[in-house]
C-alpha positions in Angstrom: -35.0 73.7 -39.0 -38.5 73.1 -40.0 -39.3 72.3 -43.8 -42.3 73.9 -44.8 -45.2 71.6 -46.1 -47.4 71.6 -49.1 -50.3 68.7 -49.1 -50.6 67.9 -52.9 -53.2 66.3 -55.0 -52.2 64.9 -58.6 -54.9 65.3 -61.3 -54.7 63.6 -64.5 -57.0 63.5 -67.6 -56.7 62.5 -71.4 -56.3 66.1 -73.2 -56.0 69.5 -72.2 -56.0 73.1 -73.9 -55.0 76.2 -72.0 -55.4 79.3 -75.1 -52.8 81.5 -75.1 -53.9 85.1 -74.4 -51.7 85.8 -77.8 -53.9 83.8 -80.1 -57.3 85.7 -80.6 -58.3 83.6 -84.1 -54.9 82.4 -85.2 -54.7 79.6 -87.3 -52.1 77.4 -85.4 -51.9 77.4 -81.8 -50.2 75.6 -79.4 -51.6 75.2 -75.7 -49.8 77.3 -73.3 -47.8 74.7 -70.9 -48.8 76.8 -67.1 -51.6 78.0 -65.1 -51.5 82.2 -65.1 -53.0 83.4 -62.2 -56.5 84.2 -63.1 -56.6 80.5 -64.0 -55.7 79.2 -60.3 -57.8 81.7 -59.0 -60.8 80.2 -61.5 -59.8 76.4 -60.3 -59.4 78.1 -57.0 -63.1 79.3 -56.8 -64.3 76.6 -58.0 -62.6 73.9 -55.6 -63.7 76.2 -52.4 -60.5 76.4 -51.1 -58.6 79.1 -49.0 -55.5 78.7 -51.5 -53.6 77.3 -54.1 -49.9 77.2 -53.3 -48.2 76.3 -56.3 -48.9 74.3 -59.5 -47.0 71.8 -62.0 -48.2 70.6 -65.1 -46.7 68.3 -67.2 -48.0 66.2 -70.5 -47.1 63.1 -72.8 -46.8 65.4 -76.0 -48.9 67.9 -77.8 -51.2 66.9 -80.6 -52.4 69.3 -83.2 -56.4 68.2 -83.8 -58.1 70.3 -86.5 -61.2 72.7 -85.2 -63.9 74.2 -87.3 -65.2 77.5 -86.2 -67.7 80.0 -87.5 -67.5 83.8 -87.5 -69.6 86.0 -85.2 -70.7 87.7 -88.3 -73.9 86.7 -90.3 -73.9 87.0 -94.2 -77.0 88.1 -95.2 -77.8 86.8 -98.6 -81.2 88.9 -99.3 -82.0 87.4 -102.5 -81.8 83.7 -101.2 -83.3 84.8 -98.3 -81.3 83.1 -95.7 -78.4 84.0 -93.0 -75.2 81.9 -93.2 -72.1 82.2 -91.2 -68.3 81.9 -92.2 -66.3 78.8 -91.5 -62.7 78.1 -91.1 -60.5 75.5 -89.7 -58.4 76.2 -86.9 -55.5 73.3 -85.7 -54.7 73.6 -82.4 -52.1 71.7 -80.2 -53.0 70.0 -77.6 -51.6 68.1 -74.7 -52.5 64.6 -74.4 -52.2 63.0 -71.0 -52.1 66.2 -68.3 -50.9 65.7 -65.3 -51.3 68.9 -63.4 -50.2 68.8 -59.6 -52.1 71.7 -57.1 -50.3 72.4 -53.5 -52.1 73.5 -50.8 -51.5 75.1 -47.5 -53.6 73.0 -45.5 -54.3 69.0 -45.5 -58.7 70.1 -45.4 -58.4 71.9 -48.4 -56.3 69.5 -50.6 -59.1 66.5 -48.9 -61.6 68.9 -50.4 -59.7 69.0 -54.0 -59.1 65.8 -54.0 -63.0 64.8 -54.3 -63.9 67.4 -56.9 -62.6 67.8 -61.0 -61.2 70.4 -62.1 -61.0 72.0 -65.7 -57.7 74.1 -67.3 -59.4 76.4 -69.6 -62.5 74.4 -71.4 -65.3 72.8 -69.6 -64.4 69.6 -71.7 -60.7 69.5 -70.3 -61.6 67.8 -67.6 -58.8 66.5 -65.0 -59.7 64.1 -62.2 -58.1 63.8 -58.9 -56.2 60.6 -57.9 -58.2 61.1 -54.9 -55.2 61.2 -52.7 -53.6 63.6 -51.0 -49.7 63.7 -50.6 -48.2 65.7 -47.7 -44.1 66.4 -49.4 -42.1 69.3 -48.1 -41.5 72.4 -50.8 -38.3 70.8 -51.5 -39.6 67.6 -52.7 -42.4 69.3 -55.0 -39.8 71.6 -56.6 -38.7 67.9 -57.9 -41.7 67.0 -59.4 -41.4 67.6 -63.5 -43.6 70.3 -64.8 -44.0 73.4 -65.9 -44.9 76.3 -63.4 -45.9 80.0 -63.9 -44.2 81.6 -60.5 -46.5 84.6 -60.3 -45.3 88.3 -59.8 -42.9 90.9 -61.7 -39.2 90.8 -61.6 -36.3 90.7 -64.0 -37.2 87.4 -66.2 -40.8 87.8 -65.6 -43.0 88.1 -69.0 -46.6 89.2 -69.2 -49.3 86.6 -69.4 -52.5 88.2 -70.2 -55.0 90.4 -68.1 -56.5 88.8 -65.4 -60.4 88.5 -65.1 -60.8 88.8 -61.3 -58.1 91.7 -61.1 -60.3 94.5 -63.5 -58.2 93.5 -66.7 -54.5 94.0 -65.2 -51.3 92.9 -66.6 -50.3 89.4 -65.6 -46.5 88.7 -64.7 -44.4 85.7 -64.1 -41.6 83.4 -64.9 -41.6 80.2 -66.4 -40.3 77.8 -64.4 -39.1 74.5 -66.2 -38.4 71.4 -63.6 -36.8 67.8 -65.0 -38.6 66.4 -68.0 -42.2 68.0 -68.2 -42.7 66.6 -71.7 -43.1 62.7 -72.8 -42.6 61.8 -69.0 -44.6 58.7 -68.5 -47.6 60.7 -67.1 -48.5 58.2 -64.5 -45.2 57.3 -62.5 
């Protein structure tokens, strides 16, 4: 009986933030904790590869960090004769220490990942590659502690948001919670 293979490449980086579709401007939010599928098909694009697999991201612990934002909205103040914007302070959580691991279908895309960054949501979220690439069977990743979003509808599936590449429709999937995903020693 043949296993099938995934050929997986581990990227790590100091902090990460994947928004919530939820949270528009809420004042405390916590970084969702799995890749939806408009976000592997983003890191999916942007590797060049055929497919991603499956995903798993794990992280040290979440940290909230204050944020200050300002409004869209100019107020016009006429007899001052200037434009200002509101500001507010956001705190969002954040992981500390990602370690997000990407399967692939074939051992010339995961080469290709592994020489390239990739980004969860933010451009500064930045995850480098350990630059190799692990050839396990799909039993031996479904070991590995994450989190994972298994895409698709079913019984215990929940929406995730609207995906971009799809013309805005419904996201589906279950959470799918392997080992210790949280305060794991991030590079064992």
């Amino acid at each position: 009986m043949s296993q099938e293979l995934y050929y997986v490449v581990r990227y790590t980086g100091p902090f990460g933030y994947i928004k919530p579709w939820t949270a528009v401007r809420d004042e405390r939010t916590f970084s969702q904790q799995f890749l939806t599928p408009s976000i592997a098909e983003g890191i999916r694009q942007k590797l060049g590869v055929e497919v991603i697999l499956r995903h798993r991201l794990s992280y040290a612990k979440i940290d909230q960090q204050q944020e200050r934002t300002q409004s869209r909205a100019f107020v016009i103040e006429t007899k001052r004769k200037w434009a200002t914007r509101e500001q507010s302070i956001l705190i969002r959580g954040v992981m500390l220490n990602p370690v997000l691991h990407l399967a692939f279908s074939t051992p010339e895309d995961a080469e290709l990942a592994a020489e390239q960054h990739v980004c969860l949501c933010r451009n500064e979220d930045v995850l480098l590659p350990d630059g190799l690439v692990l050839t396990i069977s799909a039993d031996k990743f479904d070991q590995i502690p994450g989190f994972e979003l298994l895409f698709g509808e079913g019984s215990s599936a929940v929406m995730v948001g609207y995906d971009r590449f799809q013309a805005n429709q419904p996201m589906y999937g279950t959470v799918k919670i392997i080992g210790r995903p949280v305060g794991a020693d991030p590079l064992e």
